[in-house]
LOTIRO-840441 format. One record per atom (N, C-alpha, C): residue in three letters; z, y, x. Coordinates in pm, 1 decimal. Atoms other than C-alpha are relative to their C-alpha. Layout:
BEGIN
<pt><r>ala</r><z>Z</z><y>Y</y><x>X</x></pt>
...
***
This chain:
BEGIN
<pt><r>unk</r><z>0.0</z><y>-118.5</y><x>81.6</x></pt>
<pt><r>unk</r><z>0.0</z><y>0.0</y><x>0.0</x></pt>
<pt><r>unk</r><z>0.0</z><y>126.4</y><x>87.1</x></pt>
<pt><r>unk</r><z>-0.1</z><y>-125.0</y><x>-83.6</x></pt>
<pt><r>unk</r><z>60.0</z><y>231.1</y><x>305.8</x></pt>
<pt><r>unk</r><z>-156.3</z><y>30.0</y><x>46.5</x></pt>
<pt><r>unk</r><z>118.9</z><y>11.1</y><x>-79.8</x></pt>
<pt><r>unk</r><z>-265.7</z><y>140.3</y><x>443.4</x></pt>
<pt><r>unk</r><z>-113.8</z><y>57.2</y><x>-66.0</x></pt>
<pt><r>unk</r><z>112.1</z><y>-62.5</y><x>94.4</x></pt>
<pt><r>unk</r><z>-424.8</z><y>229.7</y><x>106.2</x></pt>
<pt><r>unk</r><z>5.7</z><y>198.1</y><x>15.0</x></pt>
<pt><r>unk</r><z>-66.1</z><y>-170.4</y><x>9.8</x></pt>
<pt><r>unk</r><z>-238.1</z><y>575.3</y><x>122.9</x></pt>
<pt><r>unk</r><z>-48.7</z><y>46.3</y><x>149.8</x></pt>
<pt><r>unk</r><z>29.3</z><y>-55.8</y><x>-137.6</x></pt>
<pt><r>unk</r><z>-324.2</z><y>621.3</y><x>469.0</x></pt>
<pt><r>unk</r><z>-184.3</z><y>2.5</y><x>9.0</x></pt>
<pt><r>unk</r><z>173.8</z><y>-18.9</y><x>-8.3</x></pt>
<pt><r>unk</r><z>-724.6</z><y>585.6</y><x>413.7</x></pt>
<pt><r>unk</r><z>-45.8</z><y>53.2</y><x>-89.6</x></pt>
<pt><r>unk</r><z>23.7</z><y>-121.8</y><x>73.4</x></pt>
<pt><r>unk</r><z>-717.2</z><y>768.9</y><x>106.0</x></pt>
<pt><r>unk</r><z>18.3</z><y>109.9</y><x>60.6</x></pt>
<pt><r>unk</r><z>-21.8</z><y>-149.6</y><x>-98.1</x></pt>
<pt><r>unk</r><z>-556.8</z><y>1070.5</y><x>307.5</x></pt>
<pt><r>unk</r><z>-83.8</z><y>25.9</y><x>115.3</x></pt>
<pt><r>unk</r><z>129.4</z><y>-52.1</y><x>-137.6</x></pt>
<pt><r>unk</r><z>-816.6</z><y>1013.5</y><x>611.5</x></pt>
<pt><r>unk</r><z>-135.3</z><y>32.4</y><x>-86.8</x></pt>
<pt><r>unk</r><z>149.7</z><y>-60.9</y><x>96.2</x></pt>
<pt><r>unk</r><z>-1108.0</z><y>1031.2</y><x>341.4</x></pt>
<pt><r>unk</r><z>61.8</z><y>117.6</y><x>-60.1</x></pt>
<pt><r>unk</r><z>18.6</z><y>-99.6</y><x>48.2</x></pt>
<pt><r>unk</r><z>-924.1</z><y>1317.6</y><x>189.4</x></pt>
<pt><r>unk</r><z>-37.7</z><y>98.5</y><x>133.5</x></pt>
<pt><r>unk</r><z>-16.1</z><y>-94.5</y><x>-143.1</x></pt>
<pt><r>unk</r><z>-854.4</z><y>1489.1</y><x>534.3</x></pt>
<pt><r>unk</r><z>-177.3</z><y>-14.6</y><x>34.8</x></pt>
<pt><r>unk</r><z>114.4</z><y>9.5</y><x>-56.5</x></pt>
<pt><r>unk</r><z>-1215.2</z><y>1419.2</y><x>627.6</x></pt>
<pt><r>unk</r><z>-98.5</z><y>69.0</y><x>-120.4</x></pt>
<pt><r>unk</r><z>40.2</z><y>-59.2</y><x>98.0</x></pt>
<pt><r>unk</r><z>-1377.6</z><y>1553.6</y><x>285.2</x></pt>
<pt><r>unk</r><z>18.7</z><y>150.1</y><x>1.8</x></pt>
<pt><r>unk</r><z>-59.6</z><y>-111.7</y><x>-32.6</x></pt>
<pt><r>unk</r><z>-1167.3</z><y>1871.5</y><x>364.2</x></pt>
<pt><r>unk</r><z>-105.3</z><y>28.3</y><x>78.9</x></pt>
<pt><r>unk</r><z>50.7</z><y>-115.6</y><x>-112.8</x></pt>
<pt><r>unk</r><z>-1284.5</z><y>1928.6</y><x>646.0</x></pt>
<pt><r>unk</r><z>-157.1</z><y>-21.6</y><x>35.5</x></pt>
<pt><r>unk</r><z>136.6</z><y>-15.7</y><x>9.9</x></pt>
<pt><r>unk</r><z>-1648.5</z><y>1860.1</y><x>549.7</x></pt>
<pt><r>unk</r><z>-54.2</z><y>156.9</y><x>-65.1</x></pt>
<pt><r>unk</r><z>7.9</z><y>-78.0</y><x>87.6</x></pt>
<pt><r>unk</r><z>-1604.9</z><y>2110.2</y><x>303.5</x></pt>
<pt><r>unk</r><z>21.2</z><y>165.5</y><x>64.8</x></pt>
<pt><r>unk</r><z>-40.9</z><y>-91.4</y><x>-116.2</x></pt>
<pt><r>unk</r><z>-1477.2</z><y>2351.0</y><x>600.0</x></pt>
<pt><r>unk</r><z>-134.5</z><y>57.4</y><x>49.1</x></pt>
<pt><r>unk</r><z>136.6</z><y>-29.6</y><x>-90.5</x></pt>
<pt><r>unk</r><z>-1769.0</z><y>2333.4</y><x>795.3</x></pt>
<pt><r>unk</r><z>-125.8</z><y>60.6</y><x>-95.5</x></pt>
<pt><r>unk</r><z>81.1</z><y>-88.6</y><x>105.5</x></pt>
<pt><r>unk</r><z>-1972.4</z><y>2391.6</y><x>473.8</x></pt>
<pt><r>unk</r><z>-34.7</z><y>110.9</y><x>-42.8</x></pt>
<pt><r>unk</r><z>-68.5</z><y>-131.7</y><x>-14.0</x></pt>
<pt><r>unk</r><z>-1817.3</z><y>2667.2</y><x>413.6</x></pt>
<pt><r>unk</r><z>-37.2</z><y>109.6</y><x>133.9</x></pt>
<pt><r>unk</r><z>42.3</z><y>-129.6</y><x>-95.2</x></pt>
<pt><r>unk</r><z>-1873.4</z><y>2840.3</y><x>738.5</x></pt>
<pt><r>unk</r><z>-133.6</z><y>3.3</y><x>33.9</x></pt>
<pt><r>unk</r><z>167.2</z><y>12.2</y><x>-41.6</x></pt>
<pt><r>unk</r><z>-2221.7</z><y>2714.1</y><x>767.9</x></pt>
<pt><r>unk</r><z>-43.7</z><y>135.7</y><x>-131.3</x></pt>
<pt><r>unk</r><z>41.6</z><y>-99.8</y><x>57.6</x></pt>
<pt><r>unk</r><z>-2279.8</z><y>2923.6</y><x>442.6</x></pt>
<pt><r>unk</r><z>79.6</z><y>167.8</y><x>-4.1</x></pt>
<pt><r>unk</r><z>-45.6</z><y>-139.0</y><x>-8.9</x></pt>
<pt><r>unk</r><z>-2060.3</z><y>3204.2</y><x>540.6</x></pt>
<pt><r>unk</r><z>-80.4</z><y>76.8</y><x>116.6</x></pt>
<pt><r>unk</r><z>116.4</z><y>-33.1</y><x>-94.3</x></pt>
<pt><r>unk</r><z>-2266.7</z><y>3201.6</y><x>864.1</x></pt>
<pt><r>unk</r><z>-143.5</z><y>94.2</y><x>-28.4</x></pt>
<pt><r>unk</r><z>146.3</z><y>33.8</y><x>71.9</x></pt>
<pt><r>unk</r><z>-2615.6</z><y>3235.9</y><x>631.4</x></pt>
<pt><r>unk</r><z>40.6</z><y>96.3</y><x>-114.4</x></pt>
<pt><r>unk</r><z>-31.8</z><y>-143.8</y><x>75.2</x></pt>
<pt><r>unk</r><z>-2443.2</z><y>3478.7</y><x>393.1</x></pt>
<pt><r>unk</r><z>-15.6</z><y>160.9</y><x>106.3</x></pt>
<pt><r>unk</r><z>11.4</z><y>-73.7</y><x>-78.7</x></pt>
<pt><r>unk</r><z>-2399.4</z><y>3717.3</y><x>699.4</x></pt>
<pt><r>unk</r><z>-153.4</z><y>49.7</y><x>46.7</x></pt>
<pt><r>unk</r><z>184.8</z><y>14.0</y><x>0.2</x></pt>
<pt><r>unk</r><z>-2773.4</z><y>3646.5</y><x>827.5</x></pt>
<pt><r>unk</r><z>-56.2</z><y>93.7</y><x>-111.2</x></pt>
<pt><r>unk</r><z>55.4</z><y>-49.5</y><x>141.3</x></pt>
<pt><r>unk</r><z>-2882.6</z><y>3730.9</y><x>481.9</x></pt>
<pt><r>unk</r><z>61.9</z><y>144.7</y><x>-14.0</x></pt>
<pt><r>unk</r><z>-62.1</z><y>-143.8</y><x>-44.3</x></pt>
<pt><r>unk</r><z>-2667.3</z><y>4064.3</y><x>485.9</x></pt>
<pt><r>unk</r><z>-99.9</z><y>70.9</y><x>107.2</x></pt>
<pt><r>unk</r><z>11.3</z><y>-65.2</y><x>-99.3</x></pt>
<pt><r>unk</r><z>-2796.7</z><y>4190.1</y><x>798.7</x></pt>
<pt><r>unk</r><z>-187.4</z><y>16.3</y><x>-53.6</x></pt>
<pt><r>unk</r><z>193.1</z><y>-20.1</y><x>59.4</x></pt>
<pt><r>unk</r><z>-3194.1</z><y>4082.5</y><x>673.1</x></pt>
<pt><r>unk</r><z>20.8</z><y>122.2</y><x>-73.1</x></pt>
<pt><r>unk</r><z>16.1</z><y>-144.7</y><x>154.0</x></pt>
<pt><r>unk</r><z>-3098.9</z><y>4311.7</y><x>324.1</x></pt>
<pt><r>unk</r><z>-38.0</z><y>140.7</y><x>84.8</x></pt>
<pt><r>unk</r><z>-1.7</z><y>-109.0</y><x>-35.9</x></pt>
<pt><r>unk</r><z>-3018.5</z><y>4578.2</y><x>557.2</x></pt>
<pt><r>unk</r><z>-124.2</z><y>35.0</y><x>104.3</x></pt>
<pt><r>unk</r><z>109.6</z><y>22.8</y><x>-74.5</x></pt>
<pt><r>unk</r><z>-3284.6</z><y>4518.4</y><x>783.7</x></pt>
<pt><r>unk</r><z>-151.7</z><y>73.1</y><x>-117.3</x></pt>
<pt><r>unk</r><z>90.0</z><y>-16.3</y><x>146.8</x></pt>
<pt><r>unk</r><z>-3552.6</z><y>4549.1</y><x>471.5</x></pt>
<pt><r>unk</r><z>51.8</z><y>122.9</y><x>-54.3</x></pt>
<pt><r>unk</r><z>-33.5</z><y>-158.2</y><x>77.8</x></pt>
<pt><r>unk</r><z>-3369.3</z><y>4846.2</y><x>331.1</x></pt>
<pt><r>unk</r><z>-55.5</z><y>99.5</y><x>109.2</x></pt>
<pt><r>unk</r><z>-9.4</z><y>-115.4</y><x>-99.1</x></pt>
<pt><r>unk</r><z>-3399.0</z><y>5046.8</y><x>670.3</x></pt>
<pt><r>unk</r><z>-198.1</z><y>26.9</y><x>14.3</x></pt>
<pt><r>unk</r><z>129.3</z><y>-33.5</y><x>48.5</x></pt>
<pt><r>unk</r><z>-3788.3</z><y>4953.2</y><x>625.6</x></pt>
<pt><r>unk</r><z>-22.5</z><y>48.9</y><x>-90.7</x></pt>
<pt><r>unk</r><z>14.6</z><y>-87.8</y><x>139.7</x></pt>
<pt><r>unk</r><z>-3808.5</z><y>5074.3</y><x>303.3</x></pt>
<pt><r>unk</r><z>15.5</z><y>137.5</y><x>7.4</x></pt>
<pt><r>unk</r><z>20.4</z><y>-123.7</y><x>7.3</x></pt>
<pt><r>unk</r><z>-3695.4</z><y>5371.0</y><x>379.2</x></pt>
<pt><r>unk</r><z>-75.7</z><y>31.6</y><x>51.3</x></pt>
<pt><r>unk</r><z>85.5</z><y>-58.1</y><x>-129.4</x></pt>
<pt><r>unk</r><z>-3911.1</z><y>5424.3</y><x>673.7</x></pt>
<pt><r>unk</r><z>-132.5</z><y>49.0</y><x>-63.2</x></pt>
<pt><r>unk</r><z>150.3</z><y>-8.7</y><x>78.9</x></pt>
<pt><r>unk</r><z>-4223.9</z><y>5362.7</y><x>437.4</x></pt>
<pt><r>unk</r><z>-11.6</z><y>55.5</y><x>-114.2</x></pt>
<pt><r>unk</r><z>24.4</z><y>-52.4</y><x>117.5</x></pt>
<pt><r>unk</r><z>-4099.5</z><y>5531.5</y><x>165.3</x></pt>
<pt><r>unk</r><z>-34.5</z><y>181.8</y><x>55.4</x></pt>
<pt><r>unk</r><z>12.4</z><y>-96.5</y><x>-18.0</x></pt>
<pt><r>unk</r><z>-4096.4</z><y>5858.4</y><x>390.6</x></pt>
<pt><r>unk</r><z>-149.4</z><y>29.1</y><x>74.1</x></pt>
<pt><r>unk</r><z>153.4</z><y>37.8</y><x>-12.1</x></pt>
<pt><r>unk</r><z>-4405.0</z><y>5742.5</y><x>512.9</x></pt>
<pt><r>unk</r><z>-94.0</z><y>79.3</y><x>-91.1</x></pt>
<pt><r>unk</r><z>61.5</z><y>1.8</y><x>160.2</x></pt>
<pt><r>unk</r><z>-4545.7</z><y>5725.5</y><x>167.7</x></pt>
<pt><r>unk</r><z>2.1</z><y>151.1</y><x>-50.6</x></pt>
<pt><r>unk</r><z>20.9</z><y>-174.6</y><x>-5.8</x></pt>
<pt><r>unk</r><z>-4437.9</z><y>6087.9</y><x>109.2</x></pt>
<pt><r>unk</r><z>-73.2</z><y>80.9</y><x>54.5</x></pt>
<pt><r>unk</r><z>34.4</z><y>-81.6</y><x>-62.9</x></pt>
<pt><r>unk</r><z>-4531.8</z><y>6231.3</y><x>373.8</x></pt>
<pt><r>unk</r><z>-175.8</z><y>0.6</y><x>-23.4</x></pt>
<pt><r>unk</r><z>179.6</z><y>-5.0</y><x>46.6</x></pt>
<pt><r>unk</r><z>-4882.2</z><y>6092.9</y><x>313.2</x></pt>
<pt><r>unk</r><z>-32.7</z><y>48.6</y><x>-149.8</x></pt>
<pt><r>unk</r><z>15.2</z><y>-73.0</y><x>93.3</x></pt>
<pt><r>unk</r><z>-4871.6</z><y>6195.1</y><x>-25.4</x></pt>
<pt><r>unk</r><z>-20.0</z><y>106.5</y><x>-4.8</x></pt>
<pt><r>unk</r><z>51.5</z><y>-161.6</y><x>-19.2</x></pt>
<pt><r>unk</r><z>-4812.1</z><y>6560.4</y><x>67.7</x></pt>
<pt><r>unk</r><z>-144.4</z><y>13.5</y><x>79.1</x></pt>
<pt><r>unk</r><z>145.2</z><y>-18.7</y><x>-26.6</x></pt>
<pt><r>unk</r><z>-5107.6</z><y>6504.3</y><x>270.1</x></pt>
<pt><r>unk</r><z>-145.6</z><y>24.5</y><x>-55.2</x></pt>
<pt><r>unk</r><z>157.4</z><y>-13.6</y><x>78.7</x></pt>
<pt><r>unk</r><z>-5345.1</z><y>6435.5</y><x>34.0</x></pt>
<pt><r>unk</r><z>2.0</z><y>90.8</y><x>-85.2</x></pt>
<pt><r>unk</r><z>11.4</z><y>-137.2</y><x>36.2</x></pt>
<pt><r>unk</r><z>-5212.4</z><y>6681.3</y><x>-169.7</x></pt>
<pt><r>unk</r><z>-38.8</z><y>117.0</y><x>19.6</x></pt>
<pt><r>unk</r><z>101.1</z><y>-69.5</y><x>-43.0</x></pt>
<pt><r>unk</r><z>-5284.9</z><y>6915.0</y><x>69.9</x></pt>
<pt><r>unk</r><z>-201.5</z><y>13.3</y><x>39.7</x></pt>
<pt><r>unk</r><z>154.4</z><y>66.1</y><x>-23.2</x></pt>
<pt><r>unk</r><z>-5637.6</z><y>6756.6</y><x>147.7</x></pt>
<pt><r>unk</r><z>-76.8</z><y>65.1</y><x>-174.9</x></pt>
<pt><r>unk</r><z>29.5</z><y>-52.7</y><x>138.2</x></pt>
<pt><r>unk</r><z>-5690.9</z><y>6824.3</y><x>-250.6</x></pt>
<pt><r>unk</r><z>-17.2</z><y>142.1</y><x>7.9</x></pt>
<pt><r>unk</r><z>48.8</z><y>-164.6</y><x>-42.5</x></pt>
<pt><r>unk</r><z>-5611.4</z><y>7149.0</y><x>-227.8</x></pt>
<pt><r>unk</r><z>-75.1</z><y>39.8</y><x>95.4</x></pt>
<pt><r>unk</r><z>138.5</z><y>-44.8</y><x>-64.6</x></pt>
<pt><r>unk</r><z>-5861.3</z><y>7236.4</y><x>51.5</x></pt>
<pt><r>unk</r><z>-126.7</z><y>-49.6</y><x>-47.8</x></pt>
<pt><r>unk</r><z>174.7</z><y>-2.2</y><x>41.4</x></pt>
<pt><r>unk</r><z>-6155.4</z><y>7076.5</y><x>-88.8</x></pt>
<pt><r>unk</r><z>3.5</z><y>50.1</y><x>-162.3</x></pt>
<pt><r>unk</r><z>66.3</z><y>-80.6</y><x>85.1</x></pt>
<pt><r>unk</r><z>-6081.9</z><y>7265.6</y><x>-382.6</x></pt>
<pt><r>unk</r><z>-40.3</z><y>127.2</y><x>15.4</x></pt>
<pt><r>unk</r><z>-14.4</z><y>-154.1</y><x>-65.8</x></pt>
<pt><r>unk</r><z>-6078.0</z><y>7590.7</y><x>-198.6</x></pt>
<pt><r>unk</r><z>-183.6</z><y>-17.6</y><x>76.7</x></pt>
<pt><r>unk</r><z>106.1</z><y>-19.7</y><x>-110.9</x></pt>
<pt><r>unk</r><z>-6408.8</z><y>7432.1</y><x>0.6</x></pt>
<pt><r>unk</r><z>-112.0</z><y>30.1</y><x>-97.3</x></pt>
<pt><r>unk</r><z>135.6</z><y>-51.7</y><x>78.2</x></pt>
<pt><r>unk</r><z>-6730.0</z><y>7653.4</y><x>-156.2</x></pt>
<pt><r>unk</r><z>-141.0</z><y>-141.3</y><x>46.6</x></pt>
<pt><r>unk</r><z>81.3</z><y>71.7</y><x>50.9</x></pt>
<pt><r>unk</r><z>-6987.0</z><y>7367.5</y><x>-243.6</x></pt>
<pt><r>unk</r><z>-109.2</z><y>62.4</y><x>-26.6</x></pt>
<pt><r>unk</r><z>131.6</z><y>-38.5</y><x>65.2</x></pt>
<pt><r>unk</r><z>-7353.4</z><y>7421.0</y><x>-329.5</x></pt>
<pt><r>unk</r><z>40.3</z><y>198.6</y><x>-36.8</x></pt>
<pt><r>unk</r><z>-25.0</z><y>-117.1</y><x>24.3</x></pt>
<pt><r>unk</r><z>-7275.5</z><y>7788.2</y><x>-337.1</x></pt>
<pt><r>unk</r><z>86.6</z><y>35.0</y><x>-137.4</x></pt>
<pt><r>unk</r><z>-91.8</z><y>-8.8</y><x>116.9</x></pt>
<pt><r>unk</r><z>-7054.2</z><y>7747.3</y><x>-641.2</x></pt>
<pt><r>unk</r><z>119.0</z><y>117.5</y><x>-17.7</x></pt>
<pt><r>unk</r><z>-123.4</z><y>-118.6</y><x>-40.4</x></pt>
<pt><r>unk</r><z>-6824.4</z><y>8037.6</y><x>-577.9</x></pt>
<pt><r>unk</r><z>51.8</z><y>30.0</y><x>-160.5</x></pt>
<pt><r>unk</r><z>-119.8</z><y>-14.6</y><x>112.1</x></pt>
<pt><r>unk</r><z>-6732.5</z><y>8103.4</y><x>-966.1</x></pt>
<pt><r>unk</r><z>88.6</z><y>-94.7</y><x>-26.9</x></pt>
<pt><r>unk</r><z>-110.7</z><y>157.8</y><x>12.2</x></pt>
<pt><r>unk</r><z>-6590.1</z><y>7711.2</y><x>-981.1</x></pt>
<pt><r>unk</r><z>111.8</z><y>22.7</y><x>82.5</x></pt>
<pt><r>unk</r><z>-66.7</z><y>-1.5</y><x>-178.9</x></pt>
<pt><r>unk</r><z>-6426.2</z><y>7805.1</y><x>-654.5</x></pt>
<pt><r>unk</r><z>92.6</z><y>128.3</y><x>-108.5</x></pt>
<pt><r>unk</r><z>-48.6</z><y>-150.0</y><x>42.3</x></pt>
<pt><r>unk</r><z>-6307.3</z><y>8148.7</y><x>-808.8</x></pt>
<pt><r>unk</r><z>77.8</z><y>-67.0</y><x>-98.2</x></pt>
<pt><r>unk</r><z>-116.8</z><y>42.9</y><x>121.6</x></pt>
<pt><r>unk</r><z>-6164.7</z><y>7982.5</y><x>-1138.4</x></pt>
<pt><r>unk</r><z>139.9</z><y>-145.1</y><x>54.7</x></pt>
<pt><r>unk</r><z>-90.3</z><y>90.0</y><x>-73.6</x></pt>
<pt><r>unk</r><z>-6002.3</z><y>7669.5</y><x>-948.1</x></pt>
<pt><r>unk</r><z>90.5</z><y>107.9</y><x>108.9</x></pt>
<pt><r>unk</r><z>-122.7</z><y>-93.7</y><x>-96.7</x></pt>
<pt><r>unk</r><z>-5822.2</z><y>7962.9</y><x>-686.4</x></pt>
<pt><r>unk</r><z>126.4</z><y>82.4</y><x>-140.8</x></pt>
<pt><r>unk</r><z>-71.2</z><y>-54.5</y><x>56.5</x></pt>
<pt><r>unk</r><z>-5736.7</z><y>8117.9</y><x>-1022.1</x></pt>
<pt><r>unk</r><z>116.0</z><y>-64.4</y><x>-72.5</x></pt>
<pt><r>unk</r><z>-111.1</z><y>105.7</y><x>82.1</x></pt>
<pt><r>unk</r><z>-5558.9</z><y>7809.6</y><x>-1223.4</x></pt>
<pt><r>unk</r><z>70.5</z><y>5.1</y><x>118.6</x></pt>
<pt><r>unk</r><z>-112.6</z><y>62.2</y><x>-86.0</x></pt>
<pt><r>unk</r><z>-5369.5</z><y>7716.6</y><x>-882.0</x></pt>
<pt><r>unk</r><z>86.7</z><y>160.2</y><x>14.4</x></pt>
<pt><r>unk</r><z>-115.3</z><y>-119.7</y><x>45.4</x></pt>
<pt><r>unk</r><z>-5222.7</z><y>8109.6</y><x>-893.0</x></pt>
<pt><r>unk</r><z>71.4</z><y>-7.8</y><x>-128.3</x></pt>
<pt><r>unk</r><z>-84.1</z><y>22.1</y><x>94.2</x></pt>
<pt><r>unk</r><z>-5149.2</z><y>8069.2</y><x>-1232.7</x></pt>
<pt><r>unk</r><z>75.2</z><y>-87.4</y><x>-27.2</x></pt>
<pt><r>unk</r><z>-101.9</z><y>95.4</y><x>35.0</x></pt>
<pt><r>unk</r><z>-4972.0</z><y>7741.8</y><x>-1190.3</x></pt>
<pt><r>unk</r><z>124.3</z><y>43.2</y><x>98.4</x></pt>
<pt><r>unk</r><z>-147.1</z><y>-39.5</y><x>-88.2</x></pt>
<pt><r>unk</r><z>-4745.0</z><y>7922.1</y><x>-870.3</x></pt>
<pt><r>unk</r><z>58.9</z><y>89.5</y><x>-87.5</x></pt>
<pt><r>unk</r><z>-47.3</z><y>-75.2</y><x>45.8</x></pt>
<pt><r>unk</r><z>-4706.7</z><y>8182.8</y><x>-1102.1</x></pt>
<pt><r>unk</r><z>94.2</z><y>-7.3</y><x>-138.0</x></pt>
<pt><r>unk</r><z>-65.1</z><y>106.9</y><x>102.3</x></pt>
<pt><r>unk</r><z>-4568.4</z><y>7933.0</y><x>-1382.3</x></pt>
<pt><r>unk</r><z>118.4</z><y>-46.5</y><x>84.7</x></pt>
<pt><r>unk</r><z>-120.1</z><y>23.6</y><x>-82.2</x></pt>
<pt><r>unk</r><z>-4352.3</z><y>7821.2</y><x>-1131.3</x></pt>
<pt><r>unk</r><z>122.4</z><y>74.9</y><x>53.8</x></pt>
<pt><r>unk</r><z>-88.9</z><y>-64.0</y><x>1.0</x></pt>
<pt><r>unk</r><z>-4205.3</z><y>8086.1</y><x>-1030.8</x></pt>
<pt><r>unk</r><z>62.4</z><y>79.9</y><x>-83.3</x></pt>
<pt><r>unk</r><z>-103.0</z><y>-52.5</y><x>96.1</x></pt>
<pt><r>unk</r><z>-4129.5</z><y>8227.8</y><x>-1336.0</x></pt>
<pt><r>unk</r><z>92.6</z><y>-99.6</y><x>-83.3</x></pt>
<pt><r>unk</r><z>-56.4</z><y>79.4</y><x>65.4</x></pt>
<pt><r>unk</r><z>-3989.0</z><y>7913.6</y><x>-1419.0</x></pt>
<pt><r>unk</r><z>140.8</z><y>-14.4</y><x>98.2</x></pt>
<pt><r>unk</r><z>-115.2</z><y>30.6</y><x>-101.5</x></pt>
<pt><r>unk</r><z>-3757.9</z><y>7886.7</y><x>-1104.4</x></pt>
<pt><r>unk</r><z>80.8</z><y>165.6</y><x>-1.6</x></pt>
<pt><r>unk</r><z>-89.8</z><y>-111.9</y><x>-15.8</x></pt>
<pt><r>unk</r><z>-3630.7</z><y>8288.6</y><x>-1149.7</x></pt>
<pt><r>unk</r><z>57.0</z><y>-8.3</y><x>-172.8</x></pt>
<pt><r>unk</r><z>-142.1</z><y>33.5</y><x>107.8</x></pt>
<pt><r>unk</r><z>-3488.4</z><y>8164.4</y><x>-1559.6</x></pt>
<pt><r>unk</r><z>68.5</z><y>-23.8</y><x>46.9</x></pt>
***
């Protein structure tokens, strides 16, 4: 009866400490995984300011080829200079309410 009690307790003791190692293998692999997230976030940002910055680009790019006189078009040119005043001028009377 001891012998039973004594190899139940080495299979528990040994189950334990399977369960140990388990344990740190996925605490190991939780960490990993942490450090990736942050890893991936720090890209993200990188490309999200990226992404901006090229955005303002083309924005600007827009605005110059609407400013650029075409086929001699100068009234298109003249009314496109005039909407983009009237939209700063929307703006700023919207930013001095």
């Amino acid at each position: 009866m001891i012998e039973e009690k004594n190899a139940v307790l080495t299979i528990f003791k040994s189950k334990i400490e399977q369960l140990k190692d388990h344990c740190d293998r996925l605490a190991e692999e939780n960490e990993k995984l942490k450090r990736l997230i942050q890893e991936k976030d720090a890209d993200l940002a990188s490309f999200q300011q990226k992404y901006d910055r090229l955005q303002m680009s083309y924005s600007h790019l827009k605005d110059v080829k609407i400013l650029t006189l075409r086929d001699g078009d100068i009234k298109q040119t003249k009314r496109k200079i005039s909407d983009i005043v009237r939209n700063i001028d929307k703006c700023i009377s919207l930013l001095n309410k």
